[in-house]
py3Dmol code that shows the C-alpha trace and the ligand (Angstrom):
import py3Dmol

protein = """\
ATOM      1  CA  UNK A   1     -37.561   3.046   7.747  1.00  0.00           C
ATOM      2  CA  UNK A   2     -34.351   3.191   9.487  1.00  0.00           C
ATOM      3  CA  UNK A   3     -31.138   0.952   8.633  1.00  0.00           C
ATOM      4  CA  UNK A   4     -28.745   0.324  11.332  1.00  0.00           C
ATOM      5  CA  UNK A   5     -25.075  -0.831  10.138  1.00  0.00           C
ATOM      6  CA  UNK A   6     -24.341  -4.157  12.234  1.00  0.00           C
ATOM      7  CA  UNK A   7     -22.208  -6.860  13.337  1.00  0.00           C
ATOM      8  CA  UNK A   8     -21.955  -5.940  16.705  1.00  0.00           C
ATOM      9  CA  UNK A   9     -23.143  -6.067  20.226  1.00  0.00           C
ATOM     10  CA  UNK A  10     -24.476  -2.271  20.369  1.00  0.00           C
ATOM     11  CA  UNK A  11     -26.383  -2.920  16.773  1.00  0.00           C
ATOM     12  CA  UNK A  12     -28.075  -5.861  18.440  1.00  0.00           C
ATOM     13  CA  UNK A  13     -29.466  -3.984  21.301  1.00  0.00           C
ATOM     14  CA  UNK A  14     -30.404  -1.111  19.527  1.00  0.00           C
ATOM     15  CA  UNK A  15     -31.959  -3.034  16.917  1.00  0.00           C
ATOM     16  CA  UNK A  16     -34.319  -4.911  20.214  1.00  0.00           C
ATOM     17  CA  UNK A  17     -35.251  -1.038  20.671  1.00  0.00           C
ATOM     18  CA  UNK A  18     -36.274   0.516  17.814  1.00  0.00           C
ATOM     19  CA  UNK A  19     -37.927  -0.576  14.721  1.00  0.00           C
ATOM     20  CA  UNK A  20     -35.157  -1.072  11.539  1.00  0.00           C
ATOM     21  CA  UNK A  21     -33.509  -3.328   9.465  1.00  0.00           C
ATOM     22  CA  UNK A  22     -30.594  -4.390   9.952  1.00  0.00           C
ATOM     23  CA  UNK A  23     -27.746  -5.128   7.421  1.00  0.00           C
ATOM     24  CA  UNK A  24     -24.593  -7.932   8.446  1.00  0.00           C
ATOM     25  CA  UNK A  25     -21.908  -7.949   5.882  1.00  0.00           C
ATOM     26  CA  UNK A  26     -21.889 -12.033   5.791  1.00  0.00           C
ATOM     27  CA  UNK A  27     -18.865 -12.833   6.981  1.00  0.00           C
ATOM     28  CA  UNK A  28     -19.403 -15.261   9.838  1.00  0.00           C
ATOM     29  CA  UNK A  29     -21.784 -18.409   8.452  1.00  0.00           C
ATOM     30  CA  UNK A  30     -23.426 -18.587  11.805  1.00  0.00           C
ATOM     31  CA  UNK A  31     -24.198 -14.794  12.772  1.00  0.00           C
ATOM     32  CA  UNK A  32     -26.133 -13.617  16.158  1.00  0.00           C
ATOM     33  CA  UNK A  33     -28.899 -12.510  14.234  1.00  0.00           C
ATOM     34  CA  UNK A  34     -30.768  -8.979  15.355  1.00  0.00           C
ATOM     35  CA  UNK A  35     -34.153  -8.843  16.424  1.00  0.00           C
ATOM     36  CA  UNK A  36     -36.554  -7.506  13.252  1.00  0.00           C
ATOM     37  CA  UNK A  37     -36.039  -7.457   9.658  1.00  0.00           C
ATOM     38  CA  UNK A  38     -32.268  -8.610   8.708  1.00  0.00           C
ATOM     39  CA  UNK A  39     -30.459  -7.973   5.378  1.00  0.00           C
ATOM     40  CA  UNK A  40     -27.148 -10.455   4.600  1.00  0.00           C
ATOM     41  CA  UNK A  41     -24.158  -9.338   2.084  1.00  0.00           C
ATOM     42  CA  UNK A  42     -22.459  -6.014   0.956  1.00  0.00           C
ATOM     43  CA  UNK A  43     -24.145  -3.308  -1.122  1.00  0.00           C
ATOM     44  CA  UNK A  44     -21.670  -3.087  -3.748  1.00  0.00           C
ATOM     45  CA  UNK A  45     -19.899  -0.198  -2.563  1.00  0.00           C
ATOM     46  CA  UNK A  46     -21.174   3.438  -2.078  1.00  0.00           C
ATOM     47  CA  UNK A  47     -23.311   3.840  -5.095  1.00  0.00           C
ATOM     48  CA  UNK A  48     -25.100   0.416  -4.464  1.00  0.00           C
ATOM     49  CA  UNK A  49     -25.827   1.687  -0.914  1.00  0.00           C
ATOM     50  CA  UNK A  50     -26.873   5.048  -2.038  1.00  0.00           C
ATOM     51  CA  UNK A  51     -29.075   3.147  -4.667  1.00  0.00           C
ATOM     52  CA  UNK A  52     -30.194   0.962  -1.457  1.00  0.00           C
ATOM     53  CA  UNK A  53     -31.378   4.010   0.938  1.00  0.00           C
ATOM     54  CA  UNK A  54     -33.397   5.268  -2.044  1.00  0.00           C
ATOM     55  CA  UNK A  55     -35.036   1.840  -3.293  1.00  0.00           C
ATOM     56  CA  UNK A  56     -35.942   0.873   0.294  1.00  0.00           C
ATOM     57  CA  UNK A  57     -37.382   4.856   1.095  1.00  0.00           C
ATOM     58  CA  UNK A  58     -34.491   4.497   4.577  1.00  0.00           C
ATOM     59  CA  UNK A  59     -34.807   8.141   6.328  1.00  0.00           C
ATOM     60  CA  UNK A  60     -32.111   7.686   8.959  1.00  0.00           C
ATOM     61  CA  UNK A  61     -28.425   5.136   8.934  1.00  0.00           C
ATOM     62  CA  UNK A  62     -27.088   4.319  11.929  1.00  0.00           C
ATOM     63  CA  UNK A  63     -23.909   2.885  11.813  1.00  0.00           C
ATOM     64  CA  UNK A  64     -23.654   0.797  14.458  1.00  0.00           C
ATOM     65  CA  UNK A  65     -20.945  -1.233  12.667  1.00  0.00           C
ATOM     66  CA  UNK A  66     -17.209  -2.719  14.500  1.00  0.00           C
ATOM     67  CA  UNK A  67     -14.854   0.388  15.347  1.00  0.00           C
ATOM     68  CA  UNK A  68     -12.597  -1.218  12.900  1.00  0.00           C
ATOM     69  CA  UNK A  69     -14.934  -1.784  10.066  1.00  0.00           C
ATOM     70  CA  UNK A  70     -13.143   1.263   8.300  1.00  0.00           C
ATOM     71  CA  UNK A  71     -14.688   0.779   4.631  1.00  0.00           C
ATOM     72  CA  UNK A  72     -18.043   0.225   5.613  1.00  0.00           C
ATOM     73  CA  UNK A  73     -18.641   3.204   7.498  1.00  0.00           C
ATOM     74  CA  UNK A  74     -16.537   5.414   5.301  1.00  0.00           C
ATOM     75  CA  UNK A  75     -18.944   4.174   2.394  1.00  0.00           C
ATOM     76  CA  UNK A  76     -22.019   5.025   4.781  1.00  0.00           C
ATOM     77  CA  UNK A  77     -20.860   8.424   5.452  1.00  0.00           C
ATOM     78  CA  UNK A  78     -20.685   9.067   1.239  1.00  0.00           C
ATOM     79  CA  UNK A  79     -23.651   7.560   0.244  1.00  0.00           C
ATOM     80  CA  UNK A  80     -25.942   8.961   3.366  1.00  0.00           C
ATOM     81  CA  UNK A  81     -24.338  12.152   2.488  1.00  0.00           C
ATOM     82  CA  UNK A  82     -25.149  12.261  -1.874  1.00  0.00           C
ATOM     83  CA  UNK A  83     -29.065  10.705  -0.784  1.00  0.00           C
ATOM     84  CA  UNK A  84     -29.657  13.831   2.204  1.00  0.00           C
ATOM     85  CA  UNK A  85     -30.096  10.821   4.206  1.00  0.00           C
ATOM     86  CA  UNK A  86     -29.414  11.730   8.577  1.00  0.00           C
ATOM     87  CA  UNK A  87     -26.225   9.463   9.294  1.00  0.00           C
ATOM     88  CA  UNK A  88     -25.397   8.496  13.055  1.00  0.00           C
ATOM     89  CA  UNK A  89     -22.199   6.705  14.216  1.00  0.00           C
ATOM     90  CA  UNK A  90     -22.686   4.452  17.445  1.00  0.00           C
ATOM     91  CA  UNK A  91     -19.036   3.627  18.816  1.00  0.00           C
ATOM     92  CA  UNK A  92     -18.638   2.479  21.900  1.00  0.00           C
ATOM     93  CA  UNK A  93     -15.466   4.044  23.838  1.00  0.00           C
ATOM     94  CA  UNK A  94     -12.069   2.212  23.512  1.00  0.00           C
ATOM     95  CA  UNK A  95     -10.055   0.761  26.014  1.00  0.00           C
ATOM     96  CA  UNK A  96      -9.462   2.449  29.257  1.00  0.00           C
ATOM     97  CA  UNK A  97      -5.382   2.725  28.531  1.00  0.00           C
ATOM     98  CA  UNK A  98      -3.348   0.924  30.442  1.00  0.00           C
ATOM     99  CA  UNK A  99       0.534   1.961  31.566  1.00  0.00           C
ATOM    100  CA  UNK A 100       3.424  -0.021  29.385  1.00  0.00           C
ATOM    101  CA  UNK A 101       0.721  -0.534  26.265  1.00  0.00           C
ATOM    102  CA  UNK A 102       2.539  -0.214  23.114  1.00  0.00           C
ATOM    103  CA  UNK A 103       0.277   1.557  20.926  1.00  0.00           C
ATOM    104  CA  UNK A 104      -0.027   0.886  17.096  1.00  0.00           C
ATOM    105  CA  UNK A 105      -1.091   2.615  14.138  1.00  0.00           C
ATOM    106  CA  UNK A 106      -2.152  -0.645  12.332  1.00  0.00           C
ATOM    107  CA  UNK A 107      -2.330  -4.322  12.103  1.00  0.00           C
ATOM    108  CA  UNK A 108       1.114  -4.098   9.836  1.00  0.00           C
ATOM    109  CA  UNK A 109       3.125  -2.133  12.358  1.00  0.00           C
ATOM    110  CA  UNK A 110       1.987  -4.544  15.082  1.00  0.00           C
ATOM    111  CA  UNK A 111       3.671  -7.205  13.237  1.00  0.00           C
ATOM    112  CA  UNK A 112       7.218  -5.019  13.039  1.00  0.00           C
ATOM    113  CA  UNK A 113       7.090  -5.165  16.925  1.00  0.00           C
ATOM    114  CA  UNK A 114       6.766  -8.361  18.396  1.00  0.00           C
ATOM    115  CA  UNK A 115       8.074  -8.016  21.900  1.00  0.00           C
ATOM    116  CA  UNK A 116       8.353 -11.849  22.556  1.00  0.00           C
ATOM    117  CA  UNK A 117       8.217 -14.793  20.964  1.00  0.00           C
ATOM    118  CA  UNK A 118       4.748 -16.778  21.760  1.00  0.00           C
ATOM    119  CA  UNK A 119       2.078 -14.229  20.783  1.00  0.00           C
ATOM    120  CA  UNK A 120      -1.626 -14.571  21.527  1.00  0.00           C
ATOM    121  CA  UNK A 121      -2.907 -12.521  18.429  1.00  0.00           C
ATOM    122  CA  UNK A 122      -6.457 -11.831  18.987  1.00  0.00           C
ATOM    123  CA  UNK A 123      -6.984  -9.149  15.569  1.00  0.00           C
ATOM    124  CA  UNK A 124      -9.154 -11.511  14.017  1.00  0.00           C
ATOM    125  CA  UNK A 125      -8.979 -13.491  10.798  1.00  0.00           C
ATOM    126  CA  UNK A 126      -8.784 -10.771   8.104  1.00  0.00           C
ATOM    127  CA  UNK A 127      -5.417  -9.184   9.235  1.00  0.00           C
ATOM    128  CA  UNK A 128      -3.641 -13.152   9.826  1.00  0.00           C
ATOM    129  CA  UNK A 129      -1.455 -12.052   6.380  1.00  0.00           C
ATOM    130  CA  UNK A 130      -0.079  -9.417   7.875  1.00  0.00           C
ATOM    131  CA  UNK A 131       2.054 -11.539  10.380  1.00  0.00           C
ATOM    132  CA  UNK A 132       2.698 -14.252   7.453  1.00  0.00           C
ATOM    133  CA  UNK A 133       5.979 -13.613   7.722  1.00  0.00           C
ATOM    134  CA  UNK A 134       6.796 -13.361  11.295  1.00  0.00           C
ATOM    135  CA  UNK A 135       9.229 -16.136  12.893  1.00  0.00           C
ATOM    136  CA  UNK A 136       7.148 -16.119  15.879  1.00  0.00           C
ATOM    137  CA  UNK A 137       4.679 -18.854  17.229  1.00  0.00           C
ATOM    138  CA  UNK A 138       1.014 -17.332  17.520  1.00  0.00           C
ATOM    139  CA  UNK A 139      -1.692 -18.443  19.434  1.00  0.00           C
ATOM    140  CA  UNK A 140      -4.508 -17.174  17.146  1.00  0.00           C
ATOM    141  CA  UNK A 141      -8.181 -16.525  18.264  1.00  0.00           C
ATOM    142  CA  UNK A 142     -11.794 -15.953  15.155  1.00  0.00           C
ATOM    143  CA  UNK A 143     -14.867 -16.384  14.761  1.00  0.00           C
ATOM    144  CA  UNK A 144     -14.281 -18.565  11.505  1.00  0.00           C
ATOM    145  CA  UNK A 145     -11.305 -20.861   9.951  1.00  0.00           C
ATOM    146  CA  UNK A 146      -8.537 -18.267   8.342  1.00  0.00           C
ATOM    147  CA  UNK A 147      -7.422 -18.733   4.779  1.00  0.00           C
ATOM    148  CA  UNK A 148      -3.915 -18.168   3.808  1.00  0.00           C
ATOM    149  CA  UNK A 149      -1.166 -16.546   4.073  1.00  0.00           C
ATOM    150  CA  UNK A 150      -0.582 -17.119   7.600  1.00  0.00           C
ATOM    151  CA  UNK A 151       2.360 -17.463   9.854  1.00  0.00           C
ATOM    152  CA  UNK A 152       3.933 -21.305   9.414  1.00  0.00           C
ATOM    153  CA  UNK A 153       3.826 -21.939  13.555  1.00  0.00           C
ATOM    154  CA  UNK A 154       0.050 -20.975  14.716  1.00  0.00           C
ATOM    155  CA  UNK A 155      -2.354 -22.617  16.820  1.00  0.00           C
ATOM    156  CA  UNK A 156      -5.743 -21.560  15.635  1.00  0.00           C
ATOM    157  CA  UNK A 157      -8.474 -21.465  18.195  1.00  0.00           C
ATOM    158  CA  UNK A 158     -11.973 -21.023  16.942  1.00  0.00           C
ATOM    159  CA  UNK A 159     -14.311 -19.132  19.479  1.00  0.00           C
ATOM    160  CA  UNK A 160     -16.453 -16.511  20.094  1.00  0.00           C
ATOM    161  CA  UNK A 161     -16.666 -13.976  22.858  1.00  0.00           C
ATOM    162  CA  UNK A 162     -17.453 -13.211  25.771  1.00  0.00           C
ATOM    163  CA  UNK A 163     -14.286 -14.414  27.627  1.00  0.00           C
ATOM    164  CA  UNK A 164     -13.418 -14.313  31.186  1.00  0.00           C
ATOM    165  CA  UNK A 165     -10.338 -13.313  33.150  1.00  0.00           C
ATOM    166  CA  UNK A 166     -10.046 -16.600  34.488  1.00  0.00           C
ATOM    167  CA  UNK A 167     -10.076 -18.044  31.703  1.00  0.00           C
ATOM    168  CA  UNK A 168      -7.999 -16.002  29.550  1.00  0.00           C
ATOM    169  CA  UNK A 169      -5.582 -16.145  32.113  1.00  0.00           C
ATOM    170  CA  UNK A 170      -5.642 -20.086  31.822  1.00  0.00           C
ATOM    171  CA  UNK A 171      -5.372 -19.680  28.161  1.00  0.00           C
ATOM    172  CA  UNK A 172      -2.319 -17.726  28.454  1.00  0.00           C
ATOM    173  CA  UNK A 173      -0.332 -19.667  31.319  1.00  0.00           C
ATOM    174  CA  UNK A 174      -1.299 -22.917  29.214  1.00  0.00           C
ATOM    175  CA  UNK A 175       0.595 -21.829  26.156  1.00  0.00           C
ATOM    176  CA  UNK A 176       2.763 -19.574  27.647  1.00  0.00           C
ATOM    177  CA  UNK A 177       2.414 -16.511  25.827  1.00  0.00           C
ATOM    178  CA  UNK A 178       4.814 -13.207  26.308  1.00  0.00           C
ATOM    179  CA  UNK A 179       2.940 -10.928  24.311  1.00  0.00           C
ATOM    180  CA  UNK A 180      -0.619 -10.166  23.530  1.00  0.00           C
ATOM    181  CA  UNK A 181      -1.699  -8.264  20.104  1.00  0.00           C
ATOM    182  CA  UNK A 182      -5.057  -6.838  20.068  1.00  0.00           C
ATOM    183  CA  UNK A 183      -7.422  -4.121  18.716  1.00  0.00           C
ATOM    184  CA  UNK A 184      -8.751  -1.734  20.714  1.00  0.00           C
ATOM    185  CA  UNK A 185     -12.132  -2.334  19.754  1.00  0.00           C
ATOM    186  CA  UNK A 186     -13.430  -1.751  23.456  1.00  0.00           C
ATOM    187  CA  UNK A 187     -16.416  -3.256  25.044  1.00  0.00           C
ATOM    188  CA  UNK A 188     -16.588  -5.807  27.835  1.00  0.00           C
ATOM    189  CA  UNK A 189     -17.107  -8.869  25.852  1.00  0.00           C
ATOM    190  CA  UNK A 190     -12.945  -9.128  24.947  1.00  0.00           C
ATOM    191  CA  UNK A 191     -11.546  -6.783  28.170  1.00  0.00           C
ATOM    192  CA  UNK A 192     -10.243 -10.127  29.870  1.00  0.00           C
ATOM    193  CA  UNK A 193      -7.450 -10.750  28.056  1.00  0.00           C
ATOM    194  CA  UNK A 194      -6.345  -7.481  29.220  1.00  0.00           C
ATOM    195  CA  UNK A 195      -6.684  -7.854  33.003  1.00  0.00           C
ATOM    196  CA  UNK A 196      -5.213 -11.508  32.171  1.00  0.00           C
ATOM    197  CA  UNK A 197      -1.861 -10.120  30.675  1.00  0.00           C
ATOM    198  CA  UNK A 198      -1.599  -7.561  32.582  1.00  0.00           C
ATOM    199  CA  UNK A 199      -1.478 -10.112  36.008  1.00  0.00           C
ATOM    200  CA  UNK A 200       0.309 -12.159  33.908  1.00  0.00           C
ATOM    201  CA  UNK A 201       2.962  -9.365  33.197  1.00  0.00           C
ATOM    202  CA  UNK A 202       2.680  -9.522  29.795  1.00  0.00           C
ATOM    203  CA  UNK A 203       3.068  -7.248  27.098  1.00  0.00           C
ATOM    204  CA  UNK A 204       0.576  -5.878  25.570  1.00  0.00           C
ATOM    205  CA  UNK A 205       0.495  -4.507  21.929  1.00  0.00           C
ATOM    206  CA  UNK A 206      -2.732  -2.640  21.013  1.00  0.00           C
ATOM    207  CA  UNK A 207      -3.683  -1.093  17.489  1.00  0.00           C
ATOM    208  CA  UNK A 208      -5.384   2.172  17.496  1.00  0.00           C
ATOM    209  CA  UNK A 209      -8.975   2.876  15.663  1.00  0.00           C
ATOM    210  CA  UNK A 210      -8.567   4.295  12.523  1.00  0.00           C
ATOM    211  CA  UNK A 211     -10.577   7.983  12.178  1.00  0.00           C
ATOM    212  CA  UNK A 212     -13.731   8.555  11.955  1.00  0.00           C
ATOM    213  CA  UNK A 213     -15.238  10.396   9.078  1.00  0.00           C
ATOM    214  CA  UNK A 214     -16.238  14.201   9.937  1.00  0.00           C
ATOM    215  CA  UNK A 215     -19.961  12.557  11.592  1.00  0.00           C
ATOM    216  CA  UNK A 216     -22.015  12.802  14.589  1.00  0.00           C
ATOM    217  CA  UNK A 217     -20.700  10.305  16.738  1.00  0.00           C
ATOM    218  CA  UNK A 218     -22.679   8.938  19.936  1.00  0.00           C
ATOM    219  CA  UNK A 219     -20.950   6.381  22.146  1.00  0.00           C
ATOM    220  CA  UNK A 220     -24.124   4.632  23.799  1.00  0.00           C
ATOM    221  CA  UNK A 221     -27.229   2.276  22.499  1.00  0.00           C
ATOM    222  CA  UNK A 222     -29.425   4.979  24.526  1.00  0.00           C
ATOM    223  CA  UNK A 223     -28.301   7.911  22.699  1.00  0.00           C
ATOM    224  CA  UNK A 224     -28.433   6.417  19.427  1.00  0.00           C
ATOM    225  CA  UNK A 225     -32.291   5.372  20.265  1.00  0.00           C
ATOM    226  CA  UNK A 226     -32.714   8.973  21.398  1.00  0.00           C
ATOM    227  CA  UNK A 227     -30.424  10.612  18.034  1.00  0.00           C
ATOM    228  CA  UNK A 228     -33.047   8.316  15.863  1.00  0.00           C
ATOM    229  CA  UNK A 229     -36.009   9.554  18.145  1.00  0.00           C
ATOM    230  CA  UNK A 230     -35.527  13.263  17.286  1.00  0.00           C
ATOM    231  CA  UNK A 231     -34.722  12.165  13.475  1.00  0.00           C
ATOM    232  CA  UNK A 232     -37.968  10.725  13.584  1.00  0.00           C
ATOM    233  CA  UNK A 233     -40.057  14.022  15.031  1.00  0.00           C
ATOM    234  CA  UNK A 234     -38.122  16.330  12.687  1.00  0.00           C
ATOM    235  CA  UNK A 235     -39.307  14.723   9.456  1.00  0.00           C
TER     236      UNK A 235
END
"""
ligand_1 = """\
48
LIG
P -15.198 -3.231 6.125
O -13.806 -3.599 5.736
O -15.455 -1.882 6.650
O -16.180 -3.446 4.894
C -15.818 -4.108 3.683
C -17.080 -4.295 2.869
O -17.942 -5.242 3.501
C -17.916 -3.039 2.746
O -17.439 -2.199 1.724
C -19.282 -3.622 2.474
O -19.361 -4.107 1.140
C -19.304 -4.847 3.350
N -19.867 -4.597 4.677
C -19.221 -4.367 5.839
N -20.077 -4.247 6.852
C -21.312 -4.406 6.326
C -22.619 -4.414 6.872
N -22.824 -4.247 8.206
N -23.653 -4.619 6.029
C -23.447 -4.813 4.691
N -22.230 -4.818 4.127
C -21.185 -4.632 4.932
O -15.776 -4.293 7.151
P -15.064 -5.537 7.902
O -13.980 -5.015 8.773
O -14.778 -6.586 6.889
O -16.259 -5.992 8.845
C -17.377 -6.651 8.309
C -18.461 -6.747 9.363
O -17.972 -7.455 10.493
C -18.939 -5.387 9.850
O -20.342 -5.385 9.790
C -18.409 -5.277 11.269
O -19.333 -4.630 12.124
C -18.177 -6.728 11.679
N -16.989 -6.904 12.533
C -15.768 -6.450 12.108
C -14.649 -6.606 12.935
C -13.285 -6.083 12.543
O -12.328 -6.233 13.328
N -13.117 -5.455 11.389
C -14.805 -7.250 14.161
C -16.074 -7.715 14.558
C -17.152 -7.522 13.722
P -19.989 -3.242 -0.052
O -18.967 -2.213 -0.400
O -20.245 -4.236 -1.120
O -21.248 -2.616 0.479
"""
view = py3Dmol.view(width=600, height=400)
view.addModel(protein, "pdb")
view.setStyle({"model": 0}, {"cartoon": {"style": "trace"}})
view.addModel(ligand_1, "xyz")
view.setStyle({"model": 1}, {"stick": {}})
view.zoomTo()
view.show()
C-alpha cells in the first residue's frame, strides 16, 4: 500500500493515478476529497506516523503535501526513515521570479516590511498573528474563518482558488491595494495575483520555501507515478 501526503492539487491527481490512500491533515471542514481510500487528522507526530506505516503494512510515502507544510514533511522524512520505508517528495517548482520582488525568509519578516499601507495578504489563515500588530489595513484571503490575533483593520475574504487575472486585478483596483504579500507556493491555481500586481504596479512581497529535508525530490505528478512505479518492481 502506498500513502501519499495531501492537501494539494498534485496529491489529487496523483492519487486519480495510482492506487493509495491518502491522508489530509483536517484543517479545512469542506476538503476536495482525493479519489480512493482517504484518511482525516494528524498522526500524532513522528512516532504515531512511524507506528502508522507499520500498522497499515505502507511500502512507499509520497509526500505530496503544500511546499509550506514544513512539519509534516519533516516528520515524514523521520519516520519513513526509522520504518526503511522509500520516501518521495512531489513539489511543484516555485514562482518564475519576477524583477522588483522583495524576497522573504518568513511570514514574520514579511510583516517588518510592509511597503504600503493597504496590503492584500494572501499567506493564509495560520500565519494572520504574525501581522497582529501591524498598523496597516489588510485585505485578507483563506479557505476558512481566522481565529485571533489578527490585525484590528482587515477585510476577510473567504474563497478558494483558482483565481483569474481579471479578477484579481478587479479585486485589487476595488480596494486599492499597494502591496501584495504572498508565499511562493507556485502552481497556476494562485499565479494571478501576480500578473495582477505586477500591471497594477504593485509591490510585491514574496516569502521563500523553507528547505527541504536531505530527500529525493521530483517536481511533477508524472514522475512521482513513475518514482512509485519502480518502488513497486523493486520490492
Ligand atoms: P504542517 O505545519 O507541516 O503540519 C502540522 C501537523 O499537521 C503535522 O505535524 C501533522 O500532525 C498534521 N498534518 C499536516 N499535514 C498532514 C497530512 N497531509 N496528513 C495528516 N496530518 C497532517 O502543516 P500545515 O502547514 O498546517 O498544513 C496542513 C495541511 O494543509 C497539509 O496537508 C498541506 O498540504 C495543506 N496546505 C497547507 C498550506 C500552507 O500554506 N501551509 C497551504 C495549502 C494547503 P501530526 O504531527 O499529529 O501527524
Amino acid at each position: 500500500m502506498i500513502l501519499i501526503l495531501g492537501g494539494t492539487g498534485e496529491a489529487r491527481e496523483l492519487a486519480r493515478h495510482v492506487e493509495a490512500v491518502s491522508s489530509l491533515a483536517g484543517r479545512v471542514t469542506n476538503p476536495r476529497l482525493p479519489r480512493g481510500e482517504v484518511r482525516i487528522g494528524g498522526f500524532g507526530g513522528v512516532d504515531g506516523l512511524a507506528q502508522w506505516l507499520r500498522d497499515n503494512d505502507i511500502h512507499a510515502v509520497v509526500d505530496a503535501t503544500h511546499p509550506f507544510a514544513r512539519q509534516i514533511t519533516a516528520n515524514a522524512f523521520e519516520a519513513c526513515g526509522r520504518v526503511g520505508v522509500p520516501f518521495l517528495i512531489l513539489r511543484r517548482p516555485g514562482f518564475t521570479p519576477r524583477d522588483g520582488w522583495l524576497w522573504v525568509d518568513g511570514v514574520a519578516e514579511a510583516a517588518r516590511n510592509l511597503p504600503g499601507e493597504r496590503i492584500f495578504l494572501t499567506t493564509g489563515r495560520q500565519d494572520l498573528a504574525e501581522f497582529a500588530a501591524c498598523p496597516q489595513w489588510f485585505l485578507a484571503r483563506m479557505v476558512e474563518p481566522p481565529e485571533p490575533p489578527m490585525p484590528q483593520r482587515i477585510e476577510v475574504l473567504l474563497s478558494r482558488g483558482p483565481f483569474t487575472v481579471d479578477g484579481e486585478f478587479s479585486l485589487m483596483r476595488s480596494r486599492e491595494i499597494d502591496v501584495l504579500v504572498t508565499k511562493d507556493s507556485g502552481g497556476s491555481m494562485t499565479s494571478a495575483k501576480l500578473e495582477a500586481a505586477e500591471q497594477l504596479g504593485i509591490p510585491v512581497v514574496i516569502v521563500r520555501r523553507p528547505p527541504l529535508p536531505p530527500a529525493e525530490v521530483v517536481r511533477t505528478v508524472e514522475e512521482a507515478a513513475i518514482w512509485l512505479e519502480n518502488a513497486r518492481s523493486s520490492r
